[in-house]
C-alpha positions as CSV (number, residue, x, y, z in Angstrom):
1,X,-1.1,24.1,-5.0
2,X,-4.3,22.9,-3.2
3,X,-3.9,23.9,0.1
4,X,-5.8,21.3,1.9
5,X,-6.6,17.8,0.9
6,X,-9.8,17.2,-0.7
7,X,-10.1,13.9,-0.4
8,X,-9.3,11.2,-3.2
9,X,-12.5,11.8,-5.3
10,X,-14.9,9.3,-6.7
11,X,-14.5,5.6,-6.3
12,X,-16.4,3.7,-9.5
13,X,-18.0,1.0,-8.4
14,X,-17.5,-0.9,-11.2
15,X,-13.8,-0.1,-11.3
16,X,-13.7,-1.5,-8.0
17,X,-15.5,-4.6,-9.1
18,X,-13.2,-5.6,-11.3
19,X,-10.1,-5.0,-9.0
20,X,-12.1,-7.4,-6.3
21,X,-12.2,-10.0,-9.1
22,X,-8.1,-9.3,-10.1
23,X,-7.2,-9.3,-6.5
24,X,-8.9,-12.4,-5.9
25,X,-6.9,-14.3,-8.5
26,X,-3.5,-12.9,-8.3
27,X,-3.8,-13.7,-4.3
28,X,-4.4,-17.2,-5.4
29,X,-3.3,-19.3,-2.6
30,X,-3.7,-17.1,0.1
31,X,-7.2,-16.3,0.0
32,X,-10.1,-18.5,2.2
33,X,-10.8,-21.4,0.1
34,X,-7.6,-21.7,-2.1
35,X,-5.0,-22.1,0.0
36,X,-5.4,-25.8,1.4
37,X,-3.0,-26.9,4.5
38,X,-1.6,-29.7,5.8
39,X,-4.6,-29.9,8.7
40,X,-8.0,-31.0,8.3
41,X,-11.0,-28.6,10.0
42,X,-13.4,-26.1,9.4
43,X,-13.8,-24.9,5.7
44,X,-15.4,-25.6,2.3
45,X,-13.4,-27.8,0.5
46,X,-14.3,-31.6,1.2
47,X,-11.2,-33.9,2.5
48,X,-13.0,-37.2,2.7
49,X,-15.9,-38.7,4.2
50,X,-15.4,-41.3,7.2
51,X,-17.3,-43.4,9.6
52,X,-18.1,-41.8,12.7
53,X,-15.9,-41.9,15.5
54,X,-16.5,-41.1,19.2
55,X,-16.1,-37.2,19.5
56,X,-16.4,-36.0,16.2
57,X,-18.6,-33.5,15.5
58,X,-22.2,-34.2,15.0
59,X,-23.1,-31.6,12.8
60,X,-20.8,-33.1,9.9
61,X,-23.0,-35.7,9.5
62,X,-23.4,-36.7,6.2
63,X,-26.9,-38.2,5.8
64,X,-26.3,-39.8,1.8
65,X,-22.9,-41.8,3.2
66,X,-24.9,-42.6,6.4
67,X,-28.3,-43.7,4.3
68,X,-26.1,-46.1,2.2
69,X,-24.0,-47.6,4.3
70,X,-26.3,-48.0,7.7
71,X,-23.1,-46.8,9.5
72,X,-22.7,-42.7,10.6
73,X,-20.4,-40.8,8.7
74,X,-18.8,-37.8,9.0
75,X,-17.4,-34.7,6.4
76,X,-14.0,-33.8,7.5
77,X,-13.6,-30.7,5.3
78,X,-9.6,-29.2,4.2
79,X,-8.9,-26.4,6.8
80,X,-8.9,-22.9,5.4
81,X,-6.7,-20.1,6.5
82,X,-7.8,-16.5,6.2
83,X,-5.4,-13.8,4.6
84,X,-3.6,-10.5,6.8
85,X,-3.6,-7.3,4.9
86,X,-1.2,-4.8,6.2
87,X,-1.9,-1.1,4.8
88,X,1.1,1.1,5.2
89,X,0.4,5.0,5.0
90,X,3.0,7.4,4.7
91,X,1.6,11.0,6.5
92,X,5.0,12.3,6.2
93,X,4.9,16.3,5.4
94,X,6.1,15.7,1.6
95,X,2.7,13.7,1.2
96,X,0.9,17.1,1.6
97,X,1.9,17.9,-1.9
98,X,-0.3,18.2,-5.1
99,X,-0.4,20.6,-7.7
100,X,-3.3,18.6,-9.9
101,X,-6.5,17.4,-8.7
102,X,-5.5,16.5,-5.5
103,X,-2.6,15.7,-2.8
104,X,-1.1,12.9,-2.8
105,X,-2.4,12.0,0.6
106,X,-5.7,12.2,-1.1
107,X,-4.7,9.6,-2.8
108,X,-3.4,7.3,-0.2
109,X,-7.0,8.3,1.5
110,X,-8.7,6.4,-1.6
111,X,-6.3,3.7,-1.6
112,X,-7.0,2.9,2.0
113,X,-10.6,3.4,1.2
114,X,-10.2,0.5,-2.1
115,X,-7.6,-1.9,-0.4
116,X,-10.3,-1.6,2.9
117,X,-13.4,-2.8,1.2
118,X,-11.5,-5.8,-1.0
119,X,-9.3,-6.7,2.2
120,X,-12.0,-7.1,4.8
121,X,-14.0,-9.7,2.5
122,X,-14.6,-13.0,2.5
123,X,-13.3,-13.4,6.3
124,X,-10.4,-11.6,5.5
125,X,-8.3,-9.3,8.0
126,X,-7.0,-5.6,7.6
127,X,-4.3,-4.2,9.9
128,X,-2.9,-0.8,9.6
129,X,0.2,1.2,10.4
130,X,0.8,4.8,9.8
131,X,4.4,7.0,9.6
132,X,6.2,9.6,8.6
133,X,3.4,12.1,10.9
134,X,3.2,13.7,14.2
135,X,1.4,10.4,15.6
136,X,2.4,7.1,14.6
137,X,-0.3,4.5,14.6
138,X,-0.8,0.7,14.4
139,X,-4.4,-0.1,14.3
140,X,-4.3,-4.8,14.5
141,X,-6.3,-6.6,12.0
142,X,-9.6,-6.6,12.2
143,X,-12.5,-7.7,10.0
144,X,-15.4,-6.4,8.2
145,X,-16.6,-2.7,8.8
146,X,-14.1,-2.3,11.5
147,X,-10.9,-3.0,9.6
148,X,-12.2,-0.3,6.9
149,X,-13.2,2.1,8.9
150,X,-10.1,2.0,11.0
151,X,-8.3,2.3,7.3
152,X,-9.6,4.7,6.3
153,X,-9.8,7.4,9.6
154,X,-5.9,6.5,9.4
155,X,-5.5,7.8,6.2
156,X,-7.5,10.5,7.2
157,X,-4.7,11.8,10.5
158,X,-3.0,14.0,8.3
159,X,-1.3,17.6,9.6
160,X,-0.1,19.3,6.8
161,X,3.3,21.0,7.5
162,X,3.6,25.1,8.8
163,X,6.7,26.5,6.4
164,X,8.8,28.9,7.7
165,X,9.0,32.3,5.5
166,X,11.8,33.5,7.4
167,X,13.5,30.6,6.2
168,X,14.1,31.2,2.4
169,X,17.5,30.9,1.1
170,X,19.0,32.0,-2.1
171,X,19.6,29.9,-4.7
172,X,23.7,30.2,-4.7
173,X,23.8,28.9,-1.3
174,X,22.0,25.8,-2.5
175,X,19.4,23.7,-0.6
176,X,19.3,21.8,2.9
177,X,19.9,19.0,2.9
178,X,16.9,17.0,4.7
179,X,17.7,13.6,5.8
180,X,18.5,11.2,8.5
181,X,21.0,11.8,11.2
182,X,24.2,9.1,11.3
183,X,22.5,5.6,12.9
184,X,18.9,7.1,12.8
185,X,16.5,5.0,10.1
186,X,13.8,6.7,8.1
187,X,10.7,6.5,9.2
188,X,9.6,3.8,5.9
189,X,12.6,1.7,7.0
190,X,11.2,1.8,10.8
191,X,8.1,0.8,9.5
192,X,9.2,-1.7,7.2
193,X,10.7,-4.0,10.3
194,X,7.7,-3.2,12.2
195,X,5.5,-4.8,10.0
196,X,7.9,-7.6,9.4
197,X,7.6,-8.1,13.5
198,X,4.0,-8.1,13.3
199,X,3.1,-10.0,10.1
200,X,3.9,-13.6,12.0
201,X,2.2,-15.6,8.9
202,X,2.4,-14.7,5.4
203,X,0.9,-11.8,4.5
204,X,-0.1,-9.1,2.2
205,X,1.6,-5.7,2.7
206,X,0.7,-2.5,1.1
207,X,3.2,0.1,1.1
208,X,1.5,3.7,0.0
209,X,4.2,6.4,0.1
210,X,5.6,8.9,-2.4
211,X,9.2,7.3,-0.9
212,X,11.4,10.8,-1.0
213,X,14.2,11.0,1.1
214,X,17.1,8.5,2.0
215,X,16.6,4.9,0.6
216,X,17.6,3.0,4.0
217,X,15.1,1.2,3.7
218,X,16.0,-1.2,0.8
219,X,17.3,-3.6,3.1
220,X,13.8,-4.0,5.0
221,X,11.6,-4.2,2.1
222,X,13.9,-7.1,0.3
223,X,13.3,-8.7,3.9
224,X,9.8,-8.0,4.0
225,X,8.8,-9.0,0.8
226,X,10.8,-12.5,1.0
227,X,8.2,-13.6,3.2
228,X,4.9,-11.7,2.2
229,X,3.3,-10.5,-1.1
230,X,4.8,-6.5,-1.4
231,X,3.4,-4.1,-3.3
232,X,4.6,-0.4,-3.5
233,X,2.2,2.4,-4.1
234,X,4.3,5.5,-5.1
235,X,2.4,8.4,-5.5
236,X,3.7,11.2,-7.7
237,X,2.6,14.9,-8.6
238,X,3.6,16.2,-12.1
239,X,5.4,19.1,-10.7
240,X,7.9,16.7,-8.9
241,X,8.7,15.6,-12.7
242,X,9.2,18.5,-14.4
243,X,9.9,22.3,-13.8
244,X,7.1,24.7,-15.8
245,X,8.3,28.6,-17.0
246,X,6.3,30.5,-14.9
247,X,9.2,33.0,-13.8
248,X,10.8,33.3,-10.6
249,X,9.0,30.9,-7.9
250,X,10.2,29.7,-4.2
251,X,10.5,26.0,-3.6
252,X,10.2,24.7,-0.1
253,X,11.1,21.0,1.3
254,X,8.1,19.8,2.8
255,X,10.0,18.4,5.3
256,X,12.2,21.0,7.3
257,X,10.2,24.1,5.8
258,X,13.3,25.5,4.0
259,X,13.0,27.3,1.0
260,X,15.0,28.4,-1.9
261,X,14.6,30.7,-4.8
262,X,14.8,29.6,-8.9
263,X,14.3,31.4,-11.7
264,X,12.2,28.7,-13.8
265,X,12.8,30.8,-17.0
266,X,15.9,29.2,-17.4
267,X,15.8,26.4,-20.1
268,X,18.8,24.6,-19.0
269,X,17.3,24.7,-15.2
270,X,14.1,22.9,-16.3
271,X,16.1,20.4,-18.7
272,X,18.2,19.4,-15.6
273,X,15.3,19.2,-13.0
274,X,13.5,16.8,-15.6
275,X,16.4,15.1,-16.0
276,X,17.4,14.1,-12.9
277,X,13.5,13.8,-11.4
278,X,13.2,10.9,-14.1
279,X,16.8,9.4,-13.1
280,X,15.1,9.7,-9.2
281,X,12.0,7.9,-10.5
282,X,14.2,5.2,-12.6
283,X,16.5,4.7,-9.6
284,X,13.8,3.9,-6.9
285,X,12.1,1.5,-9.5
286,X,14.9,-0.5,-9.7
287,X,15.5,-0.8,-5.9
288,X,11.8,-1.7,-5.4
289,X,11.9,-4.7,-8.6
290,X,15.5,-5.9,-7.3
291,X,13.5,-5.9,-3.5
292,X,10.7,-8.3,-4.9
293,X,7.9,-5.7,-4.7
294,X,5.3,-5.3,-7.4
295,X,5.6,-1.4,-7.9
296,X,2.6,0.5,-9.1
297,X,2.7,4.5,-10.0
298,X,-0.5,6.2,-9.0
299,X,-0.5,10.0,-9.9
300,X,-2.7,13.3,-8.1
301,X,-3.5,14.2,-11.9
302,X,-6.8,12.4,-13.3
303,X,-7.9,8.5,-12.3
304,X,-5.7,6.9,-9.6
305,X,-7.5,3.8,-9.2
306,X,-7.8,2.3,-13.1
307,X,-4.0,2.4,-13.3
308,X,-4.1,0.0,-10.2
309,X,-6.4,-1.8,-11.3
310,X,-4.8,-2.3,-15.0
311,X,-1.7,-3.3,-13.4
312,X,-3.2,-6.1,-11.1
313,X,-5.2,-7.1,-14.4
314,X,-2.3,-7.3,-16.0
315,X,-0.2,-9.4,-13.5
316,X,-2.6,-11.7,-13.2
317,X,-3.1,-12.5,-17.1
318,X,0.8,-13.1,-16.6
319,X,1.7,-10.1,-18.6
320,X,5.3,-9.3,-18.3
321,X,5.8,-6.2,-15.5
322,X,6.6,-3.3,-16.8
């Protein structure tokens, strides 16, 4: 296991490129310049040209309509609205896992990093919000260099948990249970409604968490997404899939420090960890397609950022989700 993160490797250029161009097109209609509204103002897109009246502005002018007719008139131009981003980084101790090329909160580092630069563009906004760590933080939008920078020195507030060796259990007595107390939301769920409080207009929210632990958070992100564009980043390490026969090994929850003992030699042991890792992993797709949100899978092992951007390619050619 890599013992500290590393950070999310390189970022191609020309892989981020293309996701400006995908993003771009699967926003359509919330991005500066394609979503019209009712109101007429500042912007790019031409309304109509008029005759001059007291108290317009002088410098929409337009000199061809004023040549021909011999009266002033004015451009009155479709008012634009500039998109919210809203990057949501789970720093929870579970995220400080990775057996591959990296932990998975290297990987939410590079996301914030990619989701930074595209969001910030074009007058664009970024806002962040971090949870699940030691200090909560909720950085407002900003533009431009500020917005990424702020992203990604979020991302980069990470204490990786201390475990406890004092706390290893044996595998009879079977593992803690790690969880939520009676009446107490996760931390994702508290975040969830947060970002629903501070997202006024619609928005887009990115969601970058590995979401273990209790799903009370369904409820939120159905909410959440039936106002704003959703999409779920889950970030997964092969060893959270499957089990490999290396002999007798101690497991620990990232999250309370416990530990317990397992003999990884056993066949059947391996066959039911795989088992029901991948009936975990079917489970939380479903809640997050039956919520609304577009759910992406990015991995520690190999390229993290081509699989997002093959999934917004595909989405916006209209290819069915998988």
């Amino acid at each position: 296991m890599t013992p500290t993160p590393t950070g999310p490797g390189p970022i191609p250029e020309a892989v981020l490129r293309g996701l400006d161009l995908t993003v771009r097109r699967r926003l359509e209609g919330l991005l500066p310049g394609d979503q019209p509204t009712p109101a007429v103002g500042a912007g790019t897109e031409l309304a109509q040209v008029r005759p001059y009246r007291p108290g317009d502005d002088v410098r929409q002018l337009d000199w061809n309509a004023t040549a021909r007719t011999g009266e002033p008139h004015v451009r009155v131009h479709v008012a634009e609205r500039s998109v919210t981003t809203w990057l949501l980084i789970d720093l929870s101790p579970s995220m400080a896992f990775g057996t591959a090329d990296r932990l998975k909160v290297d990987v939410a580092e590079g996301v914030a990093n990619a989701v930074g630069r595209l969001a910030t563009r074009r007058g664009n906004r970024l806002g962040v919000m971090t949870f699940g760590g030691p200090d909560p933080r909720v950085l407002p939008p900003r533009q431009g260099r500020a917005g990424l920078h702020g992203a990604i020195e979020a991302a980069r507030q990470f204490a990786a948990p201390e475990l406890h060796p004092d706390a290893t259990m044996d595998v009879a007595a079977g593992p803690p249970v790690a969880g939520v107390r009676e009446g107490e939301r996760s931390e994702l769920a508290k975040a969830l409604r947060r970002a629903g409080s501070l997202a006024r207009s619609r928005a887009l929210i990115v969601v970058v968490s590995d979401f273990r632990g209790p799903r009370d958070w369904v409820s939120a992100m159905r909410s959440l997404a039936g106002r704003h564009g959703v999409l779920a980043l889950e970030v997964i390490d092969p060893r959270e899939q499957e089990l490999p026969d290396v002999g007798e090994l101690v497991l620990a929850d990232p999250e309370t420090g416990r530990q317990i003992r397992v003999d990884t030699r056993s066949a059947r042991l391996r066959e039911r960890f795989a088992a029901e890792a991948a009936a975990e992993r079917r489970e939380l797709a479903h809640e997050l397609r039956r919520s609304g949100a577009d759910h992406v899978v990015l991995s520690t092992e190999g390229e993290w950022l081509r699989p997002l951007a093959r999934f917004l390619g595909n989405r916006t050619r209209g290819r069915p989700r998988r």
